[in-house]
C-alpha positions as a Markdown table, in Angstrom:
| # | Residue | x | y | z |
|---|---|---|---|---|
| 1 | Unk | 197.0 | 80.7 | 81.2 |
| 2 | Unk | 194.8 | 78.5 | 83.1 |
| 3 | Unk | 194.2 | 78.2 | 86.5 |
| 4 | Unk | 196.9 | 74.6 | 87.2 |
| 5 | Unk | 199.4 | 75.8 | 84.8 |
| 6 | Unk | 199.8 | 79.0 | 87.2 |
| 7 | Unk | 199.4 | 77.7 | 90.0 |
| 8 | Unk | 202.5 | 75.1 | 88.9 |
| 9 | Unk | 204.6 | 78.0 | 87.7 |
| 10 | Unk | 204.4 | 80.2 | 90.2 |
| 11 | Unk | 203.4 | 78.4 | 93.3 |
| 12 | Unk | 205.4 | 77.3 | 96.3 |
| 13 | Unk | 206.2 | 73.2 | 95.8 |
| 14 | Unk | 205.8 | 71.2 | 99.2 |
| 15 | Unk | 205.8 | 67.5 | 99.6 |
| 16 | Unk | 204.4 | 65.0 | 101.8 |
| 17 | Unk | 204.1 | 61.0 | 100.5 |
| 18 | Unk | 201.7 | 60.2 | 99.0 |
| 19 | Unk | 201.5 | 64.2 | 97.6 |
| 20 | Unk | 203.6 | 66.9 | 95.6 |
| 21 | Unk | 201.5 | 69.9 | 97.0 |
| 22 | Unk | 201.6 | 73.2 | 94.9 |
| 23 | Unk | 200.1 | 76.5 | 96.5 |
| 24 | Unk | 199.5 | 79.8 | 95.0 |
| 25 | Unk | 197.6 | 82.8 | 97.2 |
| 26 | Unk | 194.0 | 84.3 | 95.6 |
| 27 | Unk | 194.4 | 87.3 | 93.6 |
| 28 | Unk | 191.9 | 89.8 | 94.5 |
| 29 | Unk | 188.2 | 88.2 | 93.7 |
| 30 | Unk | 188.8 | 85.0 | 93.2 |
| 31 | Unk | 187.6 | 82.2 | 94.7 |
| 32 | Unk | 189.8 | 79.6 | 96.1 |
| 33 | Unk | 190.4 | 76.3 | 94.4 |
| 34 | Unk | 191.5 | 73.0 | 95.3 |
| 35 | Unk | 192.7 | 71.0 | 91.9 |
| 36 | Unk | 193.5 | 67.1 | 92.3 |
| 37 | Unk | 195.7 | 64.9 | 89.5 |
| 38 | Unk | 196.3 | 61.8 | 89.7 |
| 39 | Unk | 199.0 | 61.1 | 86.5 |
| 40 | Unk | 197.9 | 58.7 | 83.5 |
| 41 | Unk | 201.4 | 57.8 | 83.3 |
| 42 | Unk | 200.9 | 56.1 | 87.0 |
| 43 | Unk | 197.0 | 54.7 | 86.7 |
| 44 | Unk | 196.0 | 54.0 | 83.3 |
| 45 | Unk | 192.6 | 52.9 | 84.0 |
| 46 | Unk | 190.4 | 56.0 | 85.0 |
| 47 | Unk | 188.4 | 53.9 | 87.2 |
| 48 | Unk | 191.6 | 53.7 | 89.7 |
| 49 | Unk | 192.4 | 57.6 | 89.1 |
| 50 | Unk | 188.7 | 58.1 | 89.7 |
| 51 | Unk | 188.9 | 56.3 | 93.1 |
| 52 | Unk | 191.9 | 58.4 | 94.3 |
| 53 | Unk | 190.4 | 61.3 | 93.3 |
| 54 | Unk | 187.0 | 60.5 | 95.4 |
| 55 | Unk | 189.1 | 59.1 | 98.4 |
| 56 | Unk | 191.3 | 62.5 | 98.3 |
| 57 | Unk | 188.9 | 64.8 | 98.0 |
| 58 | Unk | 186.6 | 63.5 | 100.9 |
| 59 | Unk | 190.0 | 63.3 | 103.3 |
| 60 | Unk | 190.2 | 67.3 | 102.0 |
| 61 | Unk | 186.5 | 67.7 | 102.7 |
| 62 | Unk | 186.8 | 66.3 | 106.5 |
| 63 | Unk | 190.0 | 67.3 | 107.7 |
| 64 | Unk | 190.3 | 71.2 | 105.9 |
| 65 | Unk | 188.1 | 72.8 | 109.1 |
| 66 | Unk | 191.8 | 71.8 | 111.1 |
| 67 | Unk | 194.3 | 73.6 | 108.9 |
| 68 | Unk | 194.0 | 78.0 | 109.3 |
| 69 | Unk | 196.4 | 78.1 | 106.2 |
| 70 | Unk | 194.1 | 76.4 | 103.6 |
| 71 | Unk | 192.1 | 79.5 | 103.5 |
| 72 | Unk | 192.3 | 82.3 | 100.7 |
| 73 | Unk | 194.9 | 80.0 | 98.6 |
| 74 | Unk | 194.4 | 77.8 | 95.7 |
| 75 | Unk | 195.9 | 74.3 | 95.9 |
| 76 | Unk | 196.9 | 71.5 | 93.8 |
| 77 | Unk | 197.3 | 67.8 | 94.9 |
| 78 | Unk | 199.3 | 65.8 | 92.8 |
| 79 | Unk | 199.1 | 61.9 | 93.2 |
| 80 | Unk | 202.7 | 60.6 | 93.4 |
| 81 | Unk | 201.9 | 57.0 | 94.9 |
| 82 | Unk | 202.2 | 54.2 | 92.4 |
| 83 | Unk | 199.9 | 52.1 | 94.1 |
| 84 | Unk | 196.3 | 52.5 | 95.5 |
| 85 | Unk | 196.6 | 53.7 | 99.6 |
| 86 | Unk | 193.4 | 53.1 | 101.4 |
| 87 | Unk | 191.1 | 56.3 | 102.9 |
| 88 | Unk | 193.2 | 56.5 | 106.2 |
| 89 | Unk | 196.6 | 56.7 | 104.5 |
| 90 | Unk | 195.6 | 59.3 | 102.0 |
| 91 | Unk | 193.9 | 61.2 | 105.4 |
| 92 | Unk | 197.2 | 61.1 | 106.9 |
| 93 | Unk | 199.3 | 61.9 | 103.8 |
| 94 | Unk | 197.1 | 64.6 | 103.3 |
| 95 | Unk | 197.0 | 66.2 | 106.9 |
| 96 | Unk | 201.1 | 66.1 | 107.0 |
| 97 | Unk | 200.8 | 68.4 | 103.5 |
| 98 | Unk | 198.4 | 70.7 | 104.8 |
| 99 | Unk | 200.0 | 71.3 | 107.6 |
| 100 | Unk | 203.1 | 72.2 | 105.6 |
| 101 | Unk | 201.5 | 74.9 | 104.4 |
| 102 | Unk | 203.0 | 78.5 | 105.5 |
């Protein structure tokens, strides 16, 4: 099974607009992960997926040093928007989820 599909199974499911949040604890070893979908059924065009992607994972990159509970847990980020939110939006989205995070 990989990685997304277990961490969708058997993950705890949080939300916070503009993101469905899944997160699963690190077995023993592992090495955290941070996985981010943006849905082809929402964005056809890659070029649009690809710019939410790069805008979510800087947000994740600046603002993960604030949030304790981010540590030792793998994390998926799942797009839910159906339009294209600017940098500061996402940042915000995306500190509200974190901070749901037990």
């Amino acid at each position: 099974m990989k990685l997304a599909e277990k961490i969708h199974t058997e993950g705890t499911r949080l939300y916070a607009y503009p993101f469905r949040l899944y997160v699963l604890g690190c077995g023993e070893g592992e090495q955290e992960r941070v996985i981010i979908s943006v849905p082809k059924k929402l964005f056809k065009r890659a070029v649009r997926r690809n710019l939410i992607r790069r805008r979510t994972r800087e947000a994740f990159r600046h603002i993960k040093g604030n949030y304790p509970g981010v540590s030792g847990k793998h994390i998926m980020l799942v797009y839910v928007a159906n339009v294209i939110l600017d940098y500061g939006a996402i940042s915000d989205g995306l500190g509200s989820a974190l901070g749901k995070i037990p």
